[in-house]
PyMOL Python script that loads the backbone (N, CA, C, O; Angstrom):
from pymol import cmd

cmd.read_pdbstr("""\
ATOM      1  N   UNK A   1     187.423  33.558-175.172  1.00  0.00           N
ATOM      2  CA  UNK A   1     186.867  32.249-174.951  1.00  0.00           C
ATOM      3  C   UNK A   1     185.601  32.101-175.794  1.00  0.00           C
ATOM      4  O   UNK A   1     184.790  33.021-175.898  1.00  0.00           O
ATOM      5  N   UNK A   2     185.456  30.925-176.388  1.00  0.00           N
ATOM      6  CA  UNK A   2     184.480  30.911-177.252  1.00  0.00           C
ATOM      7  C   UNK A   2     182.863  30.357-176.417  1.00  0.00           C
ATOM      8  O   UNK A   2     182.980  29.768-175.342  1.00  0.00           O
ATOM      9  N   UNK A   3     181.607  30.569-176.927  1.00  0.00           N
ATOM     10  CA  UNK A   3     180.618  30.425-176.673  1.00  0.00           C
ATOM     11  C   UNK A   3     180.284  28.841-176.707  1.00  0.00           C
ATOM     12  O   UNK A   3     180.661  28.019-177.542  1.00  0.00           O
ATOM     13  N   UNK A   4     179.228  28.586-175.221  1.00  0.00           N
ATOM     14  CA  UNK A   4     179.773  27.110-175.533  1.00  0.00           C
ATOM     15  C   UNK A   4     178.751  26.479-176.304  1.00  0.00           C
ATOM     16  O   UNK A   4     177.888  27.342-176.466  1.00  0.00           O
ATOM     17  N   UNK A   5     178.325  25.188-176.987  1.00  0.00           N
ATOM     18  CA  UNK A   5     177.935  24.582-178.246  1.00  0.00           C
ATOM     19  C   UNK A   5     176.621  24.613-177.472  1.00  0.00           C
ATOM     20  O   UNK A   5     175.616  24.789-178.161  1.00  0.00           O
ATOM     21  N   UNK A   6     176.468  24.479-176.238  1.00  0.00           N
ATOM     22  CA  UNK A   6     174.598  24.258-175.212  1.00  0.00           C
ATOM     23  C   UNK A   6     173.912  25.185-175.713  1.00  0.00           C
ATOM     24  O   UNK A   6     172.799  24.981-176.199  1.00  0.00           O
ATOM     25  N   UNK A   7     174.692  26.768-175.649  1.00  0.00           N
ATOM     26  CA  UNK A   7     173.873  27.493-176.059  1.00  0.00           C
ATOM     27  C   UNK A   7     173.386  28.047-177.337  1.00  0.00           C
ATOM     28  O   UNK A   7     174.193  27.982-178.264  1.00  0.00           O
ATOM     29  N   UNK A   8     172.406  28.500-177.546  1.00  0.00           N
ATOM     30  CA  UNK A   8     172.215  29.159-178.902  1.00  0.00           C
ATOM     31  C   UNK A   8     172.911  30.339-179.199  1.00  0.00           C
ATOM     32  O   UNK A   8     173.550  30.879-178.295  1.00  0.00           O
ATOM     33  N   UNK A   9     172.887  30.872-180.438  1.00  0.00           N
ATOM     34  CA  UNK A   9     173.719  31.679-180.865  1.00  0.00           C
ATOM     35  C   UNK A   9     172.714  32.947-180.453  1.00  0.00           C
ATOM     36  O   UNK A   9     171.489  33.061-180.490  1.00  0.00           O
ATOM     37  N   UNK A  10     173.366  33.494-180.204  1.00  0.00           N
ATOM     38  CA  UNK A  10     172.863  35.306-180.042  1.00  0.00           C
ATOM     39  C   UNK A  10     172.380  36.009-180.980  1.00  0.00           C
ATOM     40  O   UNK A  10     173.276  36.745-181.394  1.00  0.00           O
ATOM     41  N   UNK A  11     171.319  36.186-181.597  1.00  0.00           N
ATOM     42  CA  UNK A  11     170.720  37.230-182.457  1.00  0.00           C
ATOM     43  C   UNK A  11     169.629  38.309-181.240  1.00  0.00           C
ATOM     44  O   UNK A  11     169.064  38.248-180.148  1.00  0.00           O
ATOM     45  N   UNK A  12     169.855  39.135-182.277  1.00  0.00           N
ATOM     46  CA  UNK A  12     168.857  40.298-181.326  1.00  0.00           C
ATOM     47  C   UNK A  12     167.455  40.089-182.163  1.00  0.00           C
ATOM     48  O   UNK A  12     167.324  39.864-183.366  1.00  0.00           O
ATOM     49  N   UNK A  13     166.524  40.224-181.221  1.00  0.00           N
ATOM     50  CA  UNK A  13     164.997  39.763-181.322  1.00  0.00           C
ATOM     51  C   UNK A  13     164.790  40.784-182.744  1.00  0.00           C
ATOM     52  O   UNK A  13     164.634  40.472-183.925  1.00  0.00           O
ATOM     53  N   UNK A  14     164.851  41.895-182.181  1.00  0.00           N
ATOM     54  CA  UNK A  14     164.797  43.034-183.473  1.00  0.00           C
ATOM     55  C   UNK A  14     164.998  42.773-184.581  1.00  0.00           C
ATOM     56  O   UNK A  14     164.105  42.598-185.410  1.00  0.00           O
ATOM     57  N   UNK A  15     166.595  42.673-184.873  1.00  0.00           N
ATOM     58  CA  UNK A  15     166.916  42.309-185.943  1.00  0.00           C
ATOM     59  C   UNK A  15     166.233  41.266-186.879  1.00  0.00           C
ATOM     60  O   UNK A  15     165.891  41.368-188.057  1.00  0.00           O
ATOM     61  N   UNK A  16     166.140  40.255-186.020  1.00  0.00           N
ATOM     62  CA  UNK A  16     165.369  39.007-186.881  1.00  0.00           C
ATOM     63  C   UNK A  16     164.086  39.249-186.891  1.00  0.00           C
ATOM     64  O   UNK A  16     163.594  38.299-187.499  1.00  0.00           O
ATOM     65  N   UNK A  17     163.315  39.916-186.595  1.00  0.00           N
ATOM     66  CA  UNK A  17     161.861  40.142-186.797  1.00  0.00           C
ATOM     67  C   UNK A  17     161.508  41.129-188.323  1.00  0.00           C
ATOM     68  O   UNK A  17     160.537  41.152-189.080  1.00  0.00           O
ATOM     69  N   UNK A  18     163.132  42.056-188.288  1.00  0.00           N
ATOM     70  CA  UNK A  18     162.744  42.774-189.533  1.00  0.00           C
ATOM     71  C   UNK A  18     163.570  42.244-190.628  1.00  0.00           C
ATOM     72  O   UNK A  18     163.542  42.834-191.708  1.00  0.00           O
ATOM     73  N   UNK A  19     164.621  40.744-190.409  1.00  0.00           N
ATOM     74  CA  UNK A  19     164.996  39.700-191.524  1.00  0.00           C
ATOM     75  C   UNK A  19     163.792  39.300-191.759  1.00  0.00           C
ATOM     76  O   UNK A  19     163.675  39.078-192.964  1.00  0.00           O
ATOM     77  N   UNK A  20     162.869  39.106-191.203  1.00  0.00           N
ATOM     78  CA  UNK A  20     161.563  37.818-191.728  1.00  0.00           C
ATOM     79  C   UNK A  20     160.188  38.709-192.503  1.00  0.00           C
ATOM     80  O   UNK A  20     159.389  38.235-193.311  1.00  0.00           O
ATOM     81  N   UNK A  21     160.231  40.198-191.933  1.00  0.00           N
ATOM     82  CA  UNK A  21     159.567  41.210-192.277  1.00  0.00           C
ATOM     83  C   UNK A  21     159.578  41.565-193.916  1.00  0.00           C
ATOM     84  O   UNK A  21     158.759  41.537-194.834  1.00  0.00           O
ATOM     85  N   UNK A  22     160.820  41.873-193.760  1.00  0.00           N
ATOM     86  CA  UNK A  22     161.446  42.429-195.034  1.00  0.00           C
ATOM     87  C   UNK A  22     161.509  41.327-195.816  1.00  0.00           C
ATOM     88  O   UNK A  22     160.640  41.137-196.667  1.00  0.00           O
ATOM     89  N   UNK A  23     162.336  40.631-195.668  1.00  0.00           N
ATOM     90  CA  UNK A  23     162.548  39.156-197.244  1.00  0.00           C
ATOM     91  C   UNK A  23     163.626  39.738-197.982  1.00  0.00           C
ATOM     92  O   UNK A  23     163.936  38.869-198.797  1.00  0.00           O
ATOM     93  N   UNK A  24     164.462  40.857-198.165  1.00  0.00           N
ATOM     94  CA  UNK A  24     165.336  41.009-199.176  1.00  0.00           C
ATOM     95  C   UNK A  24     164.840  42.102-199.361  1.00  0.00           C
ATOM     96  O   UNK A  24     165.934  42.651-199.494  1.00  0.00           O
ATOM     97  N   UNK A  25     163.999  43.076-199.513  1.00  0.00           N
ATOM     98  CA  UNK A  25     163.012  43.835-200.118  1.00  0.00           C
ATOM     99  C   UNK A  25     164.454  44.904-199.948  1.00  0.00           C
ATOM    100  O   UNK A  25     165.130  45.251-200.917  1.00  0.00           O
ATOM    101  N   UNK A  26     164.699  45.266-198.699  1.00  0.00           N
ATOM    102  CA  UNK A  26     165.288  46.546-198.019  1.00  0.00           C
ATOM    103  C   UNK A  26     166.648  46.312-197.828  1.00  0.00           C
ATOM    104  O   UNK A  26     166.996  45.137-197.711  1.00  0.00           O
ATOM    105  N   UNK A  27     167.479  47.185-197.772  1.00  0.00           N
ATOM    106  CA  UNK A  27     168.326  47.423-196.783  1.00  0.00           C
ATOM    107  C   UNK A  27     167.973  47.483-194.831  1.00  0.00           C
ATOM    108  O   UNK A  27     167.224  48.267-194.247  1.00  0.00           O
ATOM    109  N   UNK A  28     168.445  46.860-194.499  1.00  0.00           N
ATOM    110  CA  UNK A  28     168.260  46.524-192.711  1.00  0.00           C
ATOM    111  C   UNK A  28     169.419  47.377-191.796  1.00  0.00           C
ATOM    112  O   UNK A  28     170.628  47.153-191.726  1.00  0.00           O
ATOM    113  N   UNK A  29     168.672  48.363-191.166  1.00  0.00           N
ATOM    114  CA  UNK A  29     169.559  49.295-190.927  1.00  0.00           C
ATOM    115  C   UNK A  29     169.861  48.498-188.997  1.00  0.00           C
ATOM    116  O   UNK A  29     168.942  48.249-188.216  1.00  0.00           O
ATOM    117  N   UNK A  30     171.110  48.314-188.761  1.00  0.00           N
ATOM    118  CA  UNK A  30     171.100  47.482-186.924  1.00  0.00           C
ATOM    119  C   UNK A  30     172.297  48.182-186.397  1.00  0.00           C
ATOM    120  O   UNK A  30     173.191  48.748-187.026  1.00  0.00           O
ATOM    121  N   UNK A  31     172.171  48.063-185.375  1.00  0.00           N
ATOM    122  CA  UNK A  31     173.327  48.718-184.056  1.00  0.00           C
ATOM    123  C   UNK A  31     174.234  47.418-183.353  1.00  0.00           C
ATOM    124  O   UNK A  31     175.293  47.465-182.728  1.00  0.00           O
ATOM    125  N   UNK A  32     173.182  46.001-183.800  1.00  0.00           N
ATOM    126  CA  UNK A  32     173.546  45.025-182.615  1.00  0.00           C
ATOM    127  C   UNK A  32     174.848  44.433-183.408  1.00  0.00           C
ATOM    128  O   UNK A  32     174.542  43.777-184.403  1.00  0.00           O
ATOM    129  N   UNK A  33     176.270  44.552-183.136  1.00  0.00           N
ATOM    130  CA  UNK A  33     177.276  44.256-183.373  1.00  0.00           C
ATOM    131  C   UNK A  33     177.584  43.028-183.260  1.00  0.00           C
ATOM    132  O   UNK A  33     178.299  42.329-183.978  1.00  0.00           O
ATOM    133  N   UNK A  34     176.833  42.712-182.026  1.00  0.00           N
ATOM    134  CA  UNK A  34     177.134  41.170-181.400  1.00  0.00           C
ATOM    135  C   UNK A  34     176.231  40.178-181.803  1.00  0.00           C
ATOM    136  O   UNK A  34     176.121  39.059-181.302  1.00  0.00           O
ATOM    137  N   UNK A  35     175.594  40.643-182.727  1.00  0.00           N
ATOM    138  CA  UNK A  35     174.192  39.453-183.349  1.00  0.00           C
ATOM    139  C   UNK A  35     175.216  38.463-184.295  1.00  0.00           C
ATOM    140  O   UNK A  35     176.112  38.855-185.043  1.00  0.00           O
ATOM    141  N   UNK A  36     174.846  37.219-184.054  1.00  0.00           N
ATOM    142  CA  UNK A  36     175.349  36.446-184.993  1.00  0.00           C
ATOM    143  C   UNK A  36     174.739  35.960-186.227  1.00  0.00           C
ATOM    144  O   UNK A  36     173.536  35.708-186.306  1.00  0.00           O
ATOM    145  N   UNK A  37     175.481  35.843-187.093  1.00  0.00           N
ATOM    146  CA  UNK A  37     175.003  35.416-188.541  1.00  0.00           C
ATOM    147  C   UNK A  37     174.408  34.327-188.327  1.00  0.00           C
ATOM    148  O   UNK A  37     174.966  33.415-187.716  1.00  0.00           O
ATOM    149  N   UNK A  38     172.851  34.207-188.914  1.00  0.00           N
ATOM    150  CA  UNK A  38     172.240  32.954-188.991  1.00  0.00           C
ATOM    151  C   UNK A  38     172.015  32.771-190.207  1.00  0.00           C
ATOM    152  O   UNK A  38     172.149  33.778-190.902  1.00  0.00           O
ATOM    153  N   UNK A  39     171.539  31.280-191.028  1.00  0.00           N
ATOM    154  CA  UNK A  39     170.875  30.981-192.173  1.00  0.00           C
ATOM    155  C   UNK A  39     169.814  31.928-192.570  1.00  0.00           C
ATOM    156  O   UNK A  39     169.864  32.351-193.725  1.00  0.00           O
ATOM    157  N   UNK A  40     168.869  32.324-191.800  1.00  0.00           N
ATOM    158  CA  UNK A  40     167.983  33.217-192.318  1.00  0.00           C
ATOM    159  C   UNK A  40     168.043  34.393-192.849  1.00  0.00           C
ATOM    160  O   UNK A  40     166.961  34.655-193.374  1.00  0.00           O
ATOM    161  N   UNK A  41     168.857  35.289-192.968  1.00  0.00           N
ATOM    162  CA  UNK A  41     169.967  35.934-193.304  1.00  0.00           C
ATOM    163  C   UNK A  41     170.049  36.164-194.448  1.00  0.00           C
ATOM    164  O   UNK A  41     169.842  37.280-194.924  1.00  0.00           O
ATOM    165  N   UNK A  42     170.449  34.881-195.277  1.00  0.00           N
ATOM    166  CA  UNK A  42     171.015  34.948-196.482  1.00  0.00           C
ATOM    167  C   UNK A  42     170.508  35.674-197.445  1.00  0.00           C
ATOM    168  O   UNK A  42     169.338  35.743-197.820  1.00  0.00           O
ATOM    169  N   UNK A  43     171.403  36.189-197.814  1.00  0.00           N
ATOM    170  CA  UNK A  43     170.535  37.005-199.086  1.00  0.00           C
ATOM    171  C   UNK A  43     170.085  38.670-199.017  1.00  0.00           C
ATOM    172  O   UNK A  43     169.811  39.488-199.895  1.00  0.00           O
ATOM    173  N   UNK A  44     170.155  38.742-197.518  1.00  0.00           N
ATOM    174  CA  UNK A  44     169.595  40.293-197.307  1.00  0.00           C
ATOM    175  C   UNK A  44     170.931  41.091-197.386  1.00  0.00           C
ATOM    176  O   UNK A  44     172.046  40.583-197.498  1.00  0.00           O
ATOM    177  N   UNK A  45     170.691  42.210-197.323  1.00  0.00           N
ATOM    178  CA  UNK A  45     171.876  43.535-197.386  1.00  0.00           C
ATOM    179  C   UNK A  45     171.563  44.222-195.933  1.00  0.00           C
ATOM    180  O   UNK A  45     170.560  44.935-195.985  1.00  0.00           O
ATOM    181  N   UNK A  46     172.190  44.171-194.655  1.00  0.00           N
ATOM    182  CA  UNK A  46     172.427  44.739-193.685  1.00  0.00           C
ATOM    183  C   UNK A  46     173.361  46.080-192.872  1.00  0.00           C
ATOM    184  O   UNK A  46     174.387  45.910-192.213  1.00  0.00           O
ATOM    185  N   UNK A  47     172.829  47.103-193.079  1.00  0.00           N
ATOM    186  CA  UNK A  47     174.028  47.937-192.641  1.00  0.00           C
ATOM    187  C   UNK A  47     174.399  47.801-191.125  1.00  0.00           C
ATOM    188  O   UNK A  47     173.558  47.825-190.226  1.00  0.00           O
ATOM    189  N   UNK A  48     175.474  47.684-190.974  1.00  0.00           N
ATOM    190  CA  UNK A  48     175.539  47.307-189.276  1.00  0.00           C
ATOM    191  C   UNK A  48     176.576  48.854-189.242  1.00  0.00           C
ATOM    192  O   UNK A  48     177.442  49.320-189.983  1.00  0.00           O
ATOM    193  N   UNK A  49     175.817  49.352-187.751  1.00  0.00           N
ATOM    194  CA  UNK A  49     176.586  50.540-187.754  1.00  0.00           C
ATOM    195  C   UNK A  49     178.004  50.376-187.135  1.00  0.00           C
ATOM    196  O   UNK A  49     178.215  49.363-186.469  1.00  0.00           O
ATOM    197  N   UNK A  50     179.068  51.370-187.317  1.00  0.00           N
ATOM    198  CA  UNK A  50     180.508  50.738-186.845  1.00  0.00           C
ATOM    199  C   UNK A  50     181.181  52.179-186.189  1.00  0.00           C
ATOM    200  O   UNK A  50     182.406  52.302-186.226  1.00  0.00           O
ATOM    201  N   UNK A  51     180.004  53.681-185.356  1.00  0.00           N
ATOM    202  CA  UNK A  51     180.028  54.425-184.708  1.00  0.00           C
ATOM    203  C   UNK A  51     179.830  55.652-185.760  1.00  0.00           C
ATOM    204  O   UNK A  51     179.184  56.688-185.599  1.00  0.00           O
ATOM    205  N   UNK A  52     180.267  55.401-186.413  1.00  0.00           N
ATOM    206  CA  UNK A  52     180.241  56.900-187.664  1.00  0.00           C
ATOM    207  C   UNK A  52     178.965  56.818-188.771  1.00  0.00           C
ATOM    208  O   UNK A  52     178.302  57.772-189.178  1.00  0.00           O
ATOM    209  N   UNK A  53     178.848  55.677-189.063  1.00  0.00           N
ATOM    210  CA  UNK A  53     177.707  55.792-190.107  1.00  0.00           C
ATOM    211  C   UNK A  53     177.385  53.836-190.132  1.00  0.00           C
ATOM    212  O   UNK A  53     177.871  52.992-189.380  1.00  0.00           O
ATOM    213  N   UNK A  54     176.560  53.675-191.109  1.00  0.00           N
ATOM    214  CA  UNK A  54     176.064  52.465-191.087  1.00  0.00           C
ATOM    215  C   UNK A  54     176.740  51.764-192.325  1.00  0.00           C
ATOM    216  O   UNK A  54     176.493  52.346-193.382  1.00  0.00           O
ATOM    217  N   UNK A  55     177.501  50.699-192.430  1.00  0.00           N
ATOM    218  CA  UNK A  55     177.907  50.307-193.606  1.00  0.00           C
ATOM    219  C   UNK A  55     177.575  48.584-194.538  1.00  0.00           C
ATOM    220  O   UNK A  55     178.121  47.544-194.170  1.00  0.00           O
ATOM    221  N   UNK A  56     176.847  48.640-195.428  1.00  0.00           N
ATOM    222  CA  UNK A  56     176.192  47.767-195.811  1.00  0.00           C
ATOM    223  C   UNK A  56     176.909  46.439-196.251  1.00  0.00           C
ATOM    224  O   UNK A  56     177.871  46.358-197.015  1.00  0.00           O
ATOM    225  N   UNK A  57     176.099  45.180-195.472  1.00  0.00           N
ATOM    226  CA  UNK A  57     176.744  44.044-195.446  1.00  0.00           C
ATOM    227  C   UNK A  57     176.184  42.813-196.337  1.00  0.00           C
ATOM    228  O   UNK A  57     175.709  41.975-195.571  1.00  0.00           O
ATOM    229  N   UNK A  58     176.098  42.502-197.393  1.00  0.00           N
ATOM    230  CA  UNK A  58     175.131  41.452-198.304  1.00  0.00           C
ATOM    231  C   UNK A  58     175.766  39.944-197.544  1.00  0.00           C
ATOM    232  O   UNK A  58     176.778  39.271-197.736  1.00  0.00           O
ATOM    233  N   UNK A  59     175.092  39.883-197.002  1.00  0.00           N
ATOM    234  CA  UNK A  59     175.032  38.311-196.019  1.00  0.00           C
ATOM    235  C   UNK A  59     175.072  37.288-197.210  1.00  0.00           C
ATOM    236  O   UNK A  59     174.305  37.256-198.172  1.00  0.00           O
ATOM    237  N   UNK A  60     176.467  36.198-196.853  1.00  0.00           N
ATOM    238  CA  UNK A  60     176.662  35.182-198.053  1.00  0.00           C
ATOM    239  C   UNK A  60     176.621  33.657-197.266  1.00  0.00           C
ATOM    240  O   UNK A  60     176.049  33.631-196.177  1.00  0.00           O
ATOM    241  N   UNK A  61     177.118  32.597-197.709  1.00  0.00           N
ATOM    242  CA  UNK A  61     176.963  31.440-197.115  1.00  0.00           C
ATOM    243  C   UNK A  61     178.312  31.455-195.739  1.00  0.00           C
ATOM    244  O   UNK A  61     178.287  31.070-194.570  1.00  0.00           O
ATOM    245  N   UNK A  62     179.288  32.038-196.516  1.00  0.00           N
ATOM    246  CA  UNK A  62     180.190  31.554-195.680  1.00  0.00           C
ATOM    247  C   UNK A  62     180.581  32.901-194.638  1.00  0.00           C
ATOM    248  O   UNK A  62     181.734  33.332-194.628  1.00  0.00           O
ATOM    249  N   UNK A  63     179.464  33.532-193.740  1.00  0.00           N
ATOM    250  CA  UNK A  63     179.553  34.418-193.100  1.00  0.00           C
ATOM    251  C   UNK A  63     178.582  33.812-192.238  1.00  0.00           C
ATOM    252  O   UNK A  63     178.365  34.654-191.366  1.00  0.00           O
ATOM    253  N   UNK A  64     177.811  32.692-191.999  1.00  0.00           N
ATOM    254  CA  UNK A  64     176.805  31.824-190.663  1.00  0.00           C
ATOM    255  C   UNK A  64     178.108  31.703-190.132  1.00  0.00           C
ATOM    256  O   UNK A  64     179.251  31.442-190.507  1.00  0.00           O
ATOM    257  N   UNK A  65     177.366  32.050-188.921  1.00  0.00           N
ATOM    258  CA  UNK A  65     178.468  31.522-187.436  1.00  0.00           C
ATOM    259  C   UNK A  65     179.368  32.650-187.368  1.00  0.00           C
ATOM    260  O   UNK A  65     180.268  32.317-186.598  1.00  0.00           O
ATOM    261  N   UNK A  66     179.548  33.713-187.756  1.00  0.00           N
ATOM    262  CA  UNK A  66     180.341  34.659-187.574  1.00  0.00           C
ATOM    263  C   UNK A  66     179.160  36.094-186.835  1.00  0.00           C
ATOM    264  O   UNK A  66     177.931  36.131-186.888  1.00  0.00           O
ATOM    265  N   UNK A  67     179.996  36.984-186.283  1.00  0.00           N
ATOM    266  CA  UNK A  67     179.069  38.005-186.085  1.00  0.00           C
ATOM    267  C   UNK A  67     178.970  39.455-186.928  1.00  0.00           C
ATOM    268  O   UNK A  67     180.037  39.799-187.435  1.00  0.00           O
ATOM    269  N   UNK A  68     177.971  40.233-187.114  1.00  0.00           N
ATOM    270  CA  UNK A  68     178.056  40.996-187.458  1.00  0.00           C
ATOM    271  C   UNK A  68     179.148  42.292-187.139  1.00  0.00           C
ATOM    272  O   UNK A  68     179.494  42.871-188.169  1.00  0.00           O
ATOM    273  N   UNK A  69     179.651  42.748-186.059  1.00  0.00           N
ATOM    274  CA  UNK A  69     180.968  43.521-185.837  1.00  0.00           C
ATOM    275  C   UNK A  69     182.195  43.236-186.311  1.00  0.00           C
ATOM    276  O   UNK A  69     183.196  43.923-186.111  1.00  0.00           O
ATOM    277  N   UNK A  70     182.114  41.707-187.270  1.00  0.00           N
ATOM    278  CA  UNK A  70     183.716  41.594-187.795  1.00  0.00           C
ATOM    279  C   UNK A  70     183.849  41.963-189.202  1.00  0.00           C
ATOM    280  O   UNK A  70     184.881  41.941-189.872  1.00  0.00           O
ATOM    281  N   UNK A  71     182.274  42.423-189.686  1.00  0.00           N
ATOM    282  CA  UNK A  71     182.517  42.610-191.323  1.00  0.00           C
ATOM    283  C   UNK A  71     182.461  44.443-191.305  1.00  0.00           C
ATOM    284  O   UNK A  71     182.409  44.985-192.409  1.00  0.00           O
ATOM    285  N   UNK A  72     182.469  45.111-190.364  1.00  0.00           N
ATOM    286  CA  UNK A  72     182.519  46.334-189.948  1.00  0.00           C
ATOM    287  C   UNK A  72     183.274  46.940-188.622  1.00  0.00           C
ATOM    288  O   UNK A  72     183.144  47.039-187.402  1.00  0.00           O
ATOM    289  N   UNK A  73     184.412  47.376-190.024  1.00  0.00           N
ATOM    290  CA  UNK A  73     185.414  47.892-188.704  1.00  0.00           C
ATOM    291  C   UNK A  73     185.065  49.224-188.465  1.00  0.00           C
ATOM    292  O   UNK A  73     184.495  50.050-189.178  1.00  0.00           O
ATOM    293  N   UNK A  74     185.622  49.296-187.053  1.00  0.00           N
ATOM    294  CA  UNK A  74     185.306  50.478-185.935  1.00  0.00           C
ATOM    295  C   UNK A  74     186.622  51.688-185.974  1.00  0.00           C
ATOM    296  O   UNK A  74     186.560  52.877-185.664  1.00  0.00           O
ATOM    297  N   UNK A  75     187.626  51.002-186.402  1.00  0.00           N
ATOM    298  CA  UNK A  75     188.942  52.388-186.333  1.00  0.00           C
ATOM    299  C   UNK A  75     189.356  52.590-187.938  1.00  0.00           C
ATOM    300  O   UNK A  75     188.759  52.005-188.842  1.00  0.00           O
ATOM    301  N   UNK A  76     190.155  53.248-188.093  1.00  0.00           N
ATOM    302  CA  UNK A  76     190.585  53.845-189.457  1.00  0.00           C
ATOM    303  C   UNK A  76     192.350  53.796-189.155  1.00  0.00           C
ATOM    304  O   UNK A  76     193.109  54.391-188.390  1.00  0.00           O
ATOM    305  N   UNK A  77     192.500  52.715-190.238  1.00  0.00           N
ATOM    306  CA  UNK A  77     194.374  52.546-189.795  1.00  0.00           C
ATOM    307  C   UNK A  77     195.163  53.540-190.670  1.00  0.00           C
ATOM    308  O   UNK A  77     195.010  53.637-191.887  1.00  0.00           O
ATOM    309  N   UNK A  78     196.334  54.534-189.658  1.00  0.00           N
ATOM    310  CA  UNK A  78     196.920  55.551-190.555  1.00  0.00           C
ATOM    311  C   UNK A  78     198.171  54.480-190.482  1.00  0.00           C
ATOM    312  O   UNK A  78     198.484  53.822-189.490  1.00  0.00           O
ATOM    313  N   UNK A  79     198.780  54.466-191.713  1.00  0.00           N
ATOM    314  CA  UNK A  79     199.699  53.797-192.082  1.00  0.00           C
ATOM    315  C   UNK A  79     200.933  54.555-191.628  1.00  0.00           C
ATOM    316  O   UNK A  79     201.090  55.753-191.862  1.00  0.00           O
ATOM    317  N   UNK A  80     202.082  53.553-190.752  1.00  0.00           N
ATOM    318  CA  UNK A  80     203.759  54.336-190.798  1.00  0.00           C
ATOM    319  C   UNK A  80     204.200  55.056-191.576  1.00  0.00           C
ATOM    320  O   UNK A  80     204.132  54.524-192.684  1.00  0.00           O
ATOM    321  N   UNK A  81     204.775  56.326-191.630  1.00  0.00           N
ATOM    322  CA  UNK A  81     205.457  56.709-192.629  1.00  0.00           C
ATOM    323  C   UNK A  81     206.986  56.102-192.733  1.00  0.00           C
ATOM    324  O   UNK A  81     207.664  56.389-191.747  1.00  0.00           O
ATOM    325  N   UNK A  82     207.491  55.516-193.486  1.00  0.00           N
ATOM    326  CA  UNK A  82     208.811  55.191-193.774  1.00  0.00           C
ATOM    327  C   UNK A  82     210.151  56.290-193.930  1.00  0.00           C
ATOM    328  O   UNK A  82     211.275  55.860-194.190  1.00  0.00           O
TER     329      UNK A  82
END
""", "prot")
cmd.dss("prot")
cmd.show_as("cartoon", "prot")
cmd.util.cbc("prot")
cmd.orient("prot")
């Protein structure tokens, strides 16, 4: 079920304190999976961790409104053997 339009979108306080900190400067190392992509964003390189290591995300236009856990997957698919 989707989030309803009243509320604001979910970012973690953290995160956005070290988007506004940084400016682009860094890589942004985060855990919060469930933070959503905002405008402010743009432009930075984010590793969002996905349990094994942290994997780096360059935030573009058409990734607002999405969250960070969908550009970092969590399992490793072994393909059928035929």
């Amino acid at each position: 079920m989707a989030r309803s339009f009243k509320k604001i979108p979910f970012v973690s306080n953290k995160l956005l304190k070290k988007v506004k900190l940084f400016n682009r400067k860094k890589v942004i190392l985060t855990w919060s999976r469930a933070s959503t992509i905002v405008p402010v964003m743009i432009g930075n390189v984010i590793a969002v961790y996905n349990g094994n290591k942290h994997i780096p995300i360059f935030v573009t236009d058409g990734m607002i409104g999405h969250k960070f856990g969908e550009f970092s997957a969590t399992r490793t698919f072994k393909s059928h053997k035929s």
